[in-house]
N, C-alpha and C positions, 0 to 999 in steps of 0.2 A: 895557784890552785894545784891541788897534786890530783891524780887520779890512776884506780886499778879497777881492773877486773876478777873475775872469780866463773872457772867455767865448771860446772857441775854435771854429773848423769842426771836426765830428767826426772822428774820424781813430784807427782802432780801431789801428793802429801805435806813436800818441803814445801812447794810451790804452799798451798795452804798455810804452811805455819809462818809464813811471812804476811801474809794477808795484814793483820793484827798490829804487825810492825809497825814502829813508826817510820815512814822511807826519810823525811826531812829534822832532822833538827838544825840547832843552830849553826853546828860547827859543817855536819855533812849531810850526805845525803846517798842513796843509792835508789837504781831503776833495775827489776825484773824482766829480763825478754826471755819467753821461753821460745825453745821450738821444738822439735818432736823429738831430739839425743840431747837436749842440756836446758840446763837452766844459767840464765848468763846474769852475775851480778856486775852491775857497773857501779861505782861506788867515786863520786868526788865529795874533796874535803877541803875544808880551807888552809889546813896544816899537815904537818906530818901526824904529830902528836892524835889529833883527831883521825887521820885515818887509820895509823893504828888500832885504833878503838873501834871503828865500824868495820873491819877485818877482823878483830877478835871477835865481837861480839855475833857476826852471822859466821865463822867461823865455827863457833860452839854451836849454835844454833844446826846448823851442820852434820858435825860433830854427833850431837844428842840424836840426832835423827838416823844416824847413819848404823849407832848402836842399838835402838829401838829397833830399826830395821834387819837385823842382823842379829837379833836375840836370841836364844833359843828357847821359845815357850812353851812349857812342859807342861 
């Protein structure tokens, strides 16, 4: 079993856009704990290979929100 974390600034938006996610497939799986300075991904997988993959993929997810965030809307 491999496993990582992923410690973020709180952000009850991100928190939202994970909602939809799928937390389980086959290969991994991740848990949301928030608390009032982060949001904590914990993320086990059965492979390397797959954790890779649910690291990239909330990663971007991430990523997208942090540029949304940080736009500048004219």
């Amino acid at each position: 079993m491999y496993r990582a974390t992923i410690n973020v600034p709180y952000s009850e938006t991100l928190f939202k856009a994970f909602i939809p996610e799928d937390k389980k497939v086959e290969r991994f799986e991740y848990k949301i704990k928030k608390t009032k300075k982060e949001l904590i991904f914990d993320i086990t997988a059965k492979d390397s290979v797959a954790l890779r993959a649910s690291l990239n993929s909330i990663a971007k997810l991430i990523s997208v929100h942090e540029k949304i965030e940080h736009a500048d809307l004219k």
